[in-house]
C-alpha positions as CSV (number, residue, x, y, z in Angstrom):
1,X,69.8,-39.4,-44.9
2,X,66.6,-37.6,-43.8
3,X,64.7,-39.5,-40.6
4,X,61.0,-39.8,-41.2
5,X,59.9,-37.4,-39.1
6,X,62.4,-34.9,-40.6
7,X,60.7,-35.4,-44.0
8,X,57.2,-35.7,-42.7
9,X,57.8,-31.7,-41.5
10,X,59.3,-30.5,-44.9
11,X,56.4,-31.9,-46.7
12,X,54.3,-30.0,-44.3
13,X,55.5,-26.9,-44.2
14,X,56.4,-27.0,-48.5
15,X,52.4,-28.2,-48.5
16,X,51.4,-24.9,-46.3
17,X,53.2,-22.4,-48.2
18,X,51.9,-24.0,-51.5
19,X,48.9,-23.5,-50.4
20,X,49.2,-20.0,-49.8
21,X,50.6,-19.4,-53.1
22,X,47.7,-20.9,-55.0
23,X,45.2,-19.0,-52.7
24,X,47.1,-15.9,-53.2
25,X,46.6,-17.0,-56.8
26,X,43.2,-17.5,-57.3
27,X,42.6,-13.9,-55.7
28,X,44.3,-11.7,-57.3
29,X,42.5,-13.2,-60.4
30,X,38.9,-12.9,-58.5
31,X,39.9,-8.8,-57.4
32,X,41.5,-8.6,-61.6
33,X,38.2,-9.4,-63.5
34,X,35.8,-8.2,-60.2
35,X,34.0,-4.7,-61.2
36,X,35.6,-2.4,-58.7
37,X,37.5,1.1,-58.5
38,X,41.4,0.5,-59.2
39,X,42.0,1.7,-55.4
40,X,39.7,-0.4,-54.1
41,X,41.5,-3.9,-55.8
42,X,45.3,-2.4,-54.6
43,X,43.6,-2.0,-51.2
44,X,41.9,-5.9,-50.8
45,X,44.6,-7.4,-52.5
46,X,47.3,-5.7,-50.0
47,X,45.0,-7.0,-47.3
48,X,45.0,-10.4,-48.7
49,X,48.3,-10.3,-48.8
50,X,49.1,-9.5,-45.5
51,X,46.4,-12.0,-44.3
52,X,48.6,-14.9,-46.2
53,X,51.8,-14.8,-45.8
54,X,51.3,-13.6,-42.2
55,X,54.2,-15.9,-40.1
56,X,53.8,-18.9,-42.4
57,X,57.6,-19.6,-41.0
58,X,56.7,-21.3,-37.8
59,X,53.4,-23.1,-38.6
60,X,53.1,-27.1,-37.1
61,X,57.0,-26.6,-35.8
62,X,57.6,-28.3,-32.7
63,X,58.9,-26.4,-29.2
64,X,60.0,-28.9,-26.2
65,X,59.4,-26.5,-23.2
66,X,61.6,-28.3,-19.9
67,X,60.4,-26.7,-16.5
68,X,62.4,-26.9,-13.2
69,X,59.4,-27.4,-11.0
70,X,55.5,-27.6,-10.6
71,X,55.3,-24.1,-9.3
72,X,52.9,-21.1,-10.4
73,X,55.1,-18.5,-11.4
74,X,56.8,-21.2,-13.8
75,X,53.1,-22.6,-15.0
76,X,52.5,-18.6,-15.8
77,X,55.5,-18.5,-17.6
78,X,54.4,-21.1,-19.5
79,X,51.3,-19.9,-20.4
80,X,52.5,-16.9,-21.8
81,X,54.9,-18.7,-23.7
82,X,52.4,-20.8,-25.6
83,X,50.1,-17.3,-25.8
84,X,52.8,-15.7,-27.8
85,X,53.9,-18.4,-30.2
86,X,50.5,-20.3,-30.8
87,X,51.5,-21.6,-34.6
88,X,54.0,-24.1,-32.6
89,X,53.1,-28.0,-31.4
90,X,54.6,-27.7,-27.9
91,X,55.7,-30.5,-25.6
92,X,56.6,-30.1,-22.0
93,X,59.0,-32.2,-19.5
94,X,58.6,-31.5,-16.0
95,X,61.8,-31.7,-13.8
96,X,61.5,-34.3,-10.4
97,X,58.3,-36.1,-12.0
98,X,58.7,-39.9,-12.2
99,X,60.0,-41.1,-15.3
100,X,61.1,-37.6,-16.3
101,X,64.1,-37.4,-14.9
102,X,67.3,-35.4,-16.3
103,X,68.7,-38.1,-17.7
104,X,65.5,-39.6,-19.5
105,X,64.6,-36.1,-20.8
106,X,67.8,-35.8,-22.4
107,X,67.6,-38.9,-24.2
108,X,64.0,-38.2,-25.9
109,X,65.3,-34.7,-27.0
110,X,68.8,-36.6,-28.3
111,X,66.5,-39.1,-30.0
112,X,63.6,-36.8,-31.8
113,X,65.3,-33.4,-31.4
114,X,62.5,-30.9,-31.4
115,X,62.4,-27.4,-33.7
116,X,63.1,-25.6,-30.8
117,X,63.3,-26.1,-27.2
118,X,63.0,-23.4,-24.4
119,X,64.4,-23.9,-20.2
120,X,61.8,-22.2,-17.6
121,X,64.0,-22.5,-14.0
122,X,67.6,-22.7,-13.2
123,X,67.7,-26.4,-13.1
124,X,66.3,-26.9,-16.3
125,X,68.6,-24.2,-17.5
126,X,71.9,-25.7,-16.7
127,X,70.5,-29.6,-18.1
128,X,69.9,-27.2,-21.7
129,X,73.1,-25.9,-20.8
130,X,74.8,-29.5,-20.9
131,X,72.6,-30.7,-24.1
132,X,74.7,-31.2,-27.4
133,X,71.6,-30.6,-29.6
134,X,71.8,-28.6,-32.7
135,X,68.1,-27.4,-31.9
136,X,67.9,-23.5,-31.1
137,X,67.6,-22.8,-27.2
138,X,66.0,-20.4,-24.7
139,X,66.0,-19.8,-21.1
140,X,64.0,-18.2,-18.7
141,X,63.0,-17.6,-14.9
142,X,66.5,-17.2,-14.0
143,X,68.0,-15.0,-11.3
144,X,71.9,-14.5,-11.7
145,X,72.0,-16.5,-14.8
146,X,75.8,-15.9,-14.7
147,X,76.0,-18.5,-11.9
148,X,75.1,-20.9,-14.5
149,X,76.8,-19.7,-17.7
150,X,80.1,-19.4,-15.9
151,X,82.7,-18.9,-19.2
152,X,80.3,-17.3,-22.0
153,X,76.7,-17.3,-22.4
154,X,76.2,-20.1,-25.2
155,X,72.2,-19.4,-25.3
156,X,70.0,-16.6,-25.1
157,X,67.3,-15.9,-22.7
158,X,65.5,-13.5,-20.0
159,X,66.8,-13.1,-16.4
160,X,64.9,-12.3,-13.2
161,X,67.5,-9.8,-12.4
162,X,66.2,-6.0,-12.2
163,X,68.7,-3.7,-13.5
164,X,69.8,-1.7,-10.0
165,X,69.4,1.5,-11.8
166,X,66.0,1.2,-12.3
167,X,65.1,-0.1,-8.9
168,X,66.8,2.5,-7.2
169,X,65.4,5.1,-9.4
170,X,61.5,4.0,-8.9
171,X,63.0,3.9,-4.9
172,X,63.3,7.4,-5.4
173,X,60.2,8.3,-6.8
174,X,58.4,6.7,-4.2
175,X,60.6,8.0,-1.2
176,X,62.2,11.2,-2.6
177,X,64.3,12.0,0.9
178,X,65.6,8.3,0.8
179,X,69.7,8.8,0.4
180,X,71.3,5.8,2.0
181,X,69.5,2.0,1.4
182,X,70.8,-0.7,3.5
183,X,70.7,-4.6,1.7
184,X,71.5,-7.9,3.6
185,X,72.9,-10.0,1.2
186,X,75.0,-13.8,1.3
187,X,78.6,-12.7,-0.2
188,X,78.8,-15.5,-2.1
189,X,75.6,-15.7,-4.2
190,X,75.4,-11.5,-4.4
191,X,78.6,-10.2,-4.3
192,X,78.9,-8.9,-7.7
193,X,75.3,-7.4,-7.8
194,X,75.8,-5.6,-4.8
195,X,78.4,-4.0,-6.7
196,X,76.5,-2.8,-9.5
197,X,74.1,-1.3,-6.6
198,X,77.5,0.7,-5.5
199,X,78.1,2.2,-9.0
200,X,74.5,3.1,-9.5
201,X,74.9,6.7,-9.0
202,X,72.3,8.6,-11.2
203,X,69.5,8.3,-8.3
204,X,71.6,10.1,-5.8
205,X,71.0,7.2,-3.8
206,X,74.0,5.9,-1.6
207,X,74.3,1.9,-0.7
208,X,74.6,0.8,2.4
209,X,75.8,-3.4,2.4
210,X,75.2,-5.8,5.3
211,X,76.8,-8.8,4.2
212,X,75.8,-12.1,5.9
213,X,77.3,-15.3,6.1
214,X,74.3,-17.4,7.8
215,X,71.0,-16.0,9.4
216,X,72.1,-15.8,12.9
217,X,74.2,-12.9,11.8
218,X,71.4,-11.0,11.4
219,X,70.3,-9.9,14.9
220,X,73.8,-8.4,15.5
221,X,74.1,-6.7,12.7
222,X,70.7,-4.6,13.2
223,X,71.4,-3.6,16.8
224,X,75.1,-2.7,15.6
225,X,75.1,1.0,15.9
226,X,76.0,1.6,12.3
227,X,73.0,-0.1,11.1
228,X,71.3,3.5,10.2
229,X,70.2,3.2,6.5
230,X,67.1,5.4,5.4
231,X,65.2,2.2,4.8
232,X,66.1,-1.5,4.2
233,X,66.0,-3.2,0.7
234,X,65.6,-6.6,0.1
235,X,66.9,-9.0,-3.0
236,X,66.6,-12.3,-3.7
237,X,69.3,-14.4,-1.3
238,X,69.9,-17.9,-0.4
239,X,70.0,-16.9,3.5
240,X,67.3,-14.4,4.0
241,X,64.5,-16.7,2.4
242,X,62.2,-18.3,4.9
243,X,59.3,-16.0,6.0
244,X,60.1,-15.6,9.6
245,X,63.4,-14.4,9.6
246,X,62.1,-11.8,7.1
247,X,59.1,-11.1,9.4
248,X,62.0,-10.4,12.2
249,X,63.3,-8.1,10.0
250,X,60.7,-6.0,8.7
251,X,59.4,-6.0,12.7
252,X,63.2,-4.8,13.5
253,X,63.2,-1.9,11.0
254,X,59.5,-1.2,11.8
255,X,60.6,-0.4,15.8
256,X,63.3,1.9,14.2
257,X,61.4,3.9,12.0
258,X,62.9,2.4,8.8
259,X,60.6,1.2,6.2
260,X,61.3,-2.3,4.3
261,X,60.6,-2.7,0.0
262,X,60.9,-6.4,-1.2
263,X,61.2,-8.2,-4.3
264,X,56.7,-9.6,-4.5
265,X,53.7,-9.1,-3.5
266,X,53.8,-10.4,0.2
267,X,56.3,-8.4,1.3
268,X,54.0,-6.1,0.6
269,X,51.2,-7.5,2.5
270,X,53.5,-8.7,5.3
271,X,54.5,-5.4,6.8
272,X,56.6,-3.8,4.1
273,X,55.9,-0.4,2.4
274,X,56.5,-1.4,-0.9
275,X,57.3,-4.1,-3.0
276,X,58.7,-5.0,-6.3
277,X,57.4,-7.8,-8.6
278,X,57.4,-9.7,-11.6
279,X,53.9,-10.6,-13.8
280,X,55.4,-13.9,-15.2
281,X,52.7,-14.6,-17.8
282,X,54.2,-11.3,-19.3
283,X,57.4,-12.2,-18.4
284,X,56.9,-15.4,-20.5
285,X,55.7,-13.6,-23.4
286,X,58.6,-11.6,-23.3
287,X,61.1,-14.9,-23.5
288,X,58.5,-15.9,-26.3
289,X,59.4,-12.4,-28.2
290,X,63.2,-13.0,-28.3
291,X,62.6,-16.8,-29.0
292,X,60.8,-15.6,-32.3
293,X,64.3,-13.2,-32.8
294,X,66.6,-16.0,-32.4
295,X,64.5,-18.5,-34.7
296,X,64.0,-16.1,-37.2
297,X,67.5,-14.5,-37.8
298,X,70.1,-18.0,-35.7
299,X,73.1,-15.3,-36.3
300,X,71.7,-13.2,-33.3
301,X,75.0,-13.4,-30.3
302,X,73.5,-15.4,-27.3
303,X,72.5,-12.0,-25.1
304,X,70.2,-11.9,-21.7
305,X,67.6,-9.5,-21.2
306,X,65.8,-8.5,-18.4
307,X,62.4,-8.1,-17.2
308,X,60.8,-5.6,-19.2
309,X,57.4,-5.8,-16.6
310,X,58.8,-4.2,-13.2
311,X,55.9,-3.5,-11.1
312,X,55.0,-2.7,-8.1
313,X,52.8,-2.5,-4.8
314,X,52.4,0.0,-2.6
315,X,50.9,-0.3,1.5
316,X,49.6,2.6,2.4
317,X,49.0,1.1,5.9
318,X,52.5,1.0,6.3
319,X,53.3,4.5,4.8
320,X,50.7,6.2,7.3
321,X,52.4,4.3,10.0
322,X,56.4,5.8,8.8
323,X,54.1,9.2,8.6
324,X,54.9,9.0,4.7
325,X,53.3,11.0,2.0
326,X,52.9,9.4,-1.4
327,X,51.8,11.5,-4.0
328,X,48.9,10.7,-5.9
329,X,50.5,10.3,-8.5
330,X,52.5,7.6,-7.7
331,X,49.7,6.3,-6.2
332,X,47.7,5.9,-9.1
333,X,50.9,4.4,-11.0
334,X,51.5,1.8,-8.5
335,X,50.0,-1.5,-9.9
336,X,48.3,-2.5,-6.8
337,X,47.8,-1.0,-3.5
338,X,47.1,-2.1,-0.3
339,X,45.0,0.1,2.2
């Protein structure tokens, strides 16, 4: 037996598209009996067309949008969400806020399951994760999504993970003598990327791995004598996350003529030659993109992409300081630059 609300949208969406049909009607009578040259009609009425039954599929549909946290780069990724997919009616539950908690957002989606509902953060990925909803499902803003989806992947969605390859080969373009990059990493959360690093060999570019267990290790490990990578690369890690260790760092390899690249934009403006980052208003359109795949054909396999929208920053403070020279070129492709 239908709920209300369930029959409320299928008289909708049955009113839209019969609304379409008697406009599309009433104008191809209007462009029949109106005095203009054959091409002409075939021409409007294509354009007409086109102008109707335009994504009619979606319209007045209802997207529940659960983020992990009040942060920026998940409000961005939200607003590019809703930028891309403006024919849905879109509700949003915020992780941590009173009266929103896990356990009372999963109860309103059990009780008015929505046409669709998309996860922006780790936290809110793994409560989707747990949902038994029959309602289609997205993720997005997640780095090492496989820590969450430990058996199978059960839902689509777009990862904060580069693909090594294409790191180490804009690493190249930038520093063409770089042969050997040296990456602190926690074994336990980066293990198996650091791996994929290894078996990257198209770049020519060999990896050098520091693993660390807790930050104090850190100090040793640069004044060990085989600490001699060509410069120092730095990923995403549970352990080498608060600012001053990463300022100690960057100082470290500064003093030993080795240049630092990080993962945003204050790396970059922190003493780094480079950085990497994400632009997550784009990187929310992009998880809208595959959203519209998976609701318009729900036989697509569950499959994670990553970020299409790699860019980066370039100090050329920094680079006079190594006694670097960037070519203009790759100057003028960098997305910003600091001077």
């Amino acid at each position: 037996m239908f709920k209300q609300k369930s029959f409320e949208k299928i008289i909708i969406r049955l009113h839209l598209f019969g609304n379409r049909v008697f406009l599309l009607k009433n104008c191809f009578f209007l462009l029949l009996n109106h005095s203009m040259f054959p091409m002409t009609k075939i021409f409007l009425f294509s354009v007409v067309l086109i102008l109707i039954l335009i994504d009619p599929v979606f319209a007045g549909q209802e997207a529940a949008i659960i983020v992990s946290r009040n942060i920026i780069p998940y409000n961005q990724t939200v607003e590019g969400i809703k930028k891309r997919m403006p024919q849905f009616r879109f509700k949003e539950y915020m992780l941590g806020e009173d009266g929103k908690k896990e356990g009372t957002i999963a109860d309103r989606l059990k009780k008015n399951p929505p046409d669709f509902i998309l996860a922006v953060g780790p936290e809110a990925t793994s409560l989707l994760k747990n949902l038994d909803l029959l309602s289609p499902r997205i993720f997005s803003m997640v780095l090492n999504p496989e820590k969450i989806f430990t058996e199978k992947v059960t839902f689509s969605g777009v990862s904060m993970n580069y693909p090594p390859a294409t790191i180490l080969a804009l690493i190249k373009k930038v520093l063409p003598e770089v042969n050997k990059v040296g990456i602190f990493y926690s074994p336990a959360l980066n293990a198996d990327l650091i791996k994929i690093f290894e078996q990257e060999k198209k770049s020519g570019i060999r990896i050098s791995p520091f693993p660390i267990n807790s930050s104090a290790e850190i100090r040793a490990t640069i004044k060990a004598p085989r600490f001699d990578p060509d410069m120092v690369l730095f990923i995403p890690d549970q352990i080498i996350i608060k600012k001053k260790l990463i300022h100690y760092i960057i100082e470290e390899c500064l003093f030993r003529n080795i240049p630092t690249i990080g993962f945003n934009t204050w790396f970059a403006r922190s003493g780094a030659l480079a950085a990497f980052y994400l632009d997550y208003q784009e990187l929310g359109e992009q998880t809208a993109e595959l959203a519209l795949k998976v609701l318009k054909n729900r036989q697509l396999d569950p499959r994670i992409e990553a970020p299409e929208n790699l860019k980066i920053i370039l100090n050329l403070k920094m680079a006079e300081k190594f006694d670097l020279q960037i070519s203009d070129e790759t100057v003028a492709a960098s997305d910003q630059v600091v001077k």
